[in-house]
N, C-alpha and C positions, 0 to 999 in steps of 0.2 A: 644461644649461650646465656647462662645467668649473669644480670647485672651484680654490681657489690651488694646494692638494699637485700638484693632475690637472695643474694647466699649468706650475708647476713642472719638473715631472716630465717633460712635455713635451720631446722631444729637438729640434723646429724651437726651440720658445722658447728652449732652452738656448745653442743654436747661436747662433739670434741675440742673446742676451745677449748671450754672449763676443764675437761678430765687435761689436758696440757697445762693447764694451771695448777691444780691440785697436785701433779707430777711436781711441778718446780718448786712447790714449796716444802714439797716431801723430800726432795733431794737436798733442797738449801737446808731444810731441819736436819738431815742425815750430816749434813756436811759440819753444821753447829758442832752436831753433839761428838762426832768424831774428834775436832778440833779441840774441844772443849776436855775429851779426857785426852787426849796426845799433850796438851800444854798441861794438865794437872802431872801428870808422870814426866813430863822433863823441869817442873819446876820445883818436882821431890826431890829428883838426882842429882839436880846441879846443886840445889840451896842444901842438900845432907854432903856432895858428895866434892863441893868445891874446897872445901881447908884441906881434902886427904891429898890435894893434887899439889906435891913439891918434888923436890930433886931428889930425894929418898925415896918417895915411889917407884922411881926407875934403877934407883943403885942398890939397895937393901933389901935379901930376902923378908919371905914371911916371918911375923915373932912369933915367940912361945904365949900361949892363953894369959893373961896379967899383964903381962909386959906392955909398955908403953914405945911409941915408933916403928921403926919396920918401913918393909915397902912390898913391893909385889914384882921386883926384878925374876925370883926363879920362877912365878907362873906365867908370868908377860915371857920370859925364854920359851918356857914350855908349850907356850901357845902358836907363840910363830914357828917354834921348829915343827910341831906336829901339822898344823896347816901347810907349811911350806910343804912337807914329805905327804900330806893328802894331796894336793894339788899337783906335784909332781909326776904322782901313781894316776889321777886322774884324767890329768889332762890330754896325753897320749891315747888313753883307750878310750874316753868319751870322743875324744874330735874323729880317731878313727870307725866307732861304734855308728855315732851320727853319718857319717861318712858313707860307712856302706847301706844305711838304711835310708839313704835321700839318693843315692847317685848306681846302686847295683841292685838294688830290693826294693821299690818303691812300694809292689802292692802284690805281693808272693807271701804263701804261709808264713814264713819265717820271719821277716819283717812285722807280720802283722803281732806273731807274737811276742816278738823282741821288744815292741811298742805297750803291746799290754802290762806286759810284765815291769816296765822299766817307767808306764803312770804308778802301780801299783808303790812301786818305790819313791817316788813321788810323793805320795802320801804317806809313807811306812814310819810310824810313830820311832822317833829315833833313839827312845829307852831299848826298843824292839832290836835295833840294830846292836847295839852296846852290846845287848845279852848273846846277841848271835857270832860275834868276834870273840865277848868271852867266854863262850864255849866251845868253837870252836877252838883256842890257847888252849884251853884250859883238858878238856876231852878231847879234840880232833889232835891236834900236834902234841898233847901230853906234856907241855909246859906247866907243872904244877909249879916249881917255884918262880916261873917268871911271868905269869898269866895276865898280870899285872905288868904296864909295860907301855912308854911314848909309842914305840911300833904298834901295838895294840890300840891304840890311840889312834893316832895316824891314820889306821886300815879301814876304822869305824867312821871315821869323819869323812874319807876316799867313796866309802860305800852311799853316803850320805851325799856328798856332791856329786855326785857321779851321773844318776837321772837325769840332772839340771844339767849338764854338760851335752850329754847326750841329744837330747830333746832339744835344745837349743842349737844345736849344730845340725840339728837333721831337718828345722824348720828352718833356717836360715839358707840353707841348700836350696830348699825347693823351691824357696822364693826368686834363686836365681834364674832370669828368663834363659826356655831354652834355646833360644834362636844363639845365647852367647855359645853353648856346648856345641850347637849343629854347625857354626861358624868354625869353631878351634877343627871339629872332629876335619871337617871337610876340607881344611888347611892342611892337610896328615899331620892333626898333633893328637900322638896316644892318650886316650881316656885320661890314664890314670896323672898323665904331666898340665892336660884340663882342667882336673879338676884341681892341681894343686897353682896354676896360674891364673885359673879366671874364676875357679869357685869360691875358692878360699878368698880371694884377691876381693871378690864383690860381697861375703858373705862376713868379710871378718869383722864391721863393727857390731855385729849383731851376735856372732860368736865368741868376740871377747865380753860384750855387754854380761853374757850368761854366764862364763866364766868368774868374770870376778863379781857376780851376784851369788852365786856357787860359794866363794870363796869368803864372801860376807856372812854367806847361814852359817857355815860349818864355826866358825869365830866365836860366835855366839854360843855355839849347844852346848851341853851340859850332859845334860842324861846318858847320853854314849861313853862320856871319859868317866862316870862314878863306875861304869863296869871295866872299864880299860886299861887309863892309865890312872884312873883311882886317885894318885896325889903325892905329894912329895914336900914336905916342908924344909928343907935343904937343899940347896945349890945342885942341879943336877941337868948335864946337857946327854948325857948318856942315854938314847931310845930303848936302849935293853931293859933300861932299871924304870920304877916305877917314879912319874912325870906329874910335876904340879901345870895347872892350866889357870886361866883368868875367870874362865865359867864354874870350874869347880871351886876355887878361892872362893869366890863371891858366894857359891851357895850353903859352901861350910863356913864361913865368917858371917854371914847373912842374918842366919839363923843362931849364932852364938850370941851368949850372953852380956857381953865382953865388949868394952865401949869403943876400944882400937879395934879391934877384929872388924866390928859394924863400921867404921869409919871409912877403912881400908878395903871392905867389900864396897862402901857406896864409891869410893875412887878409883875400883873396876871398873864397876859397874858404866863407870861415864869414859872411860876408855875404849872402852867395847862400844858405847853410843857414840862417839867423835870418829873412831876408826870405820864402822860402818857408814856413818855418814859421809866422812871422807872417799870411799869408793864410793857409795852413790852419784856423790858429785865428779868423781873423776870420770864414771860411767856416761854419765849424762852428758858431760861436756867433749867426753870422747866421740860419743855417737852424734852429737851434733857438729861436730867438727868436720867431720868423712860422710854424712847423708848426699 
């Protein structure tokens, strides 16, 4: 066997030292420069977007272009009803989708392409989706006056969380060993009361993690509700009629000229950044709580 000098000495081990060196400083650089623009973009939000944050923000709709005050009460409404009515639409068919594809289909055609199809969404640029709810309103059900519409909203952002549900509940399965299934089965407990006592029971912090990661993107987007629920600058909890939201505020006040308007989008804008954070950290400390 090699002494330490002999493999020292060694020109592979040398080699791979140094290339293990050059890795870490490539990765600490990597980690700089990330850091470095993450802190430039929350020290724009908070230092533009901290005077917009008072008690008005939360009790006073949007204003009219000039006007001075206001708040973002009817798209902060708008945002949690249509999340809330995604989430609701989602949650049911992703945990059962996941469900049959980890515990009845594991590795049969249909699985496999229920899997393809549902990365693809996954990735599906979420403008893409917007347009595909609004025409289907708009062409498919012949909603011309109402094609616009929180429900149209809602359906876009469902379609959008919906992979991430799925996928997350179909890997979380698998990972449950199955000596717990062969145990339950061989106890005469039916499949399907298995899965919902021991599968669900060992898989759930990994399936609510996804879930409310799920429910953190759809917060955020935008592009889906310019085709959906389009906007609403007046008080309006009605999902029929057409629905102001916090992503779409921010991107028509964003881009106005209008010194309240900009003010009022950057006090979105750090709404949506505290709220998502908020679930991170609820996520985080959930799943280390129950490991």
């Amino acid at each position: 066997e090699m002494n330490i000098q002999e493999l020292m000495a060694n020109p592979l081990y040398r080699r791979r030292k140094w290339t293990n060196r050059v890795m870490l400083v490539l990765a600490g650089l990597a980690i700089v420069v990330g850091l470095f623009w993450l802190s430039w973009i929350m020290w724009t939000l908070f230092s533009k977007g901290l005077a917009a944050l008072s008690p008005t923000l939360f009790t006073e709709i949007t204003p009219p272009a000039g006007e001075t005050g206001g708040g973002l009460a009817n798209a902060i409404l708008g945002s949690v009803l249509m999340v809330a009515v995604a989430t609701m639409i989602t949650t049911p068919i992703g945990i059962l989708a996941g469900t049959y594809l980890a515990e009845y289909a594991r590795n049969n055609t249909l699985s496999k392409i229920v899997r393809f199809i549902n990365d693809i969404l996954l990735s599906a640029p979420s403008i893409v989706v917007g347009m595909f709810v609004f025409l289907v309103a708009y062409y498919g059900l012949g909603l011309r006056q109402n094609a616009y519409s929180g429900w149209a909203g809602a359906f876009a952002l469902a379609i959008i969380m919906l992979p991430v549900v799925v996928r997350t509940t179909d890997d979380m399965l698998k990972l449950v060993p199955n000596t717990l299934r062969e145990a339950a089965v061989a106890l005469g407990t039916p499949y399907w009361k298995m899965i919902f006592t021991i599968g669900y029971r060992a898989a759930r912090t990994g399936m609510l993690t996804g879930l409310l990661l799920g429910v953190a993107r759809i917060f955020g987007e935008t592009a889906p509700l310019l085709f959906t629920a389009f906007g609403n600058n007046f008080w309006s909890s009605n999902l029929s009629e057409r629905m102001a939201s916090l992503p779409q505020v921010i991107n028509q006040f964003g881009l106005s000229p209008d010194e309240n308007w900009n003010q009022l989008a950057w006090g979105g804008a750090i709404l949506i950044t505290l709220l998502v954070l908020f679930i991170n950290i609820v996520t985080r400390w959930y799943a280390s709580k129950h490991d």
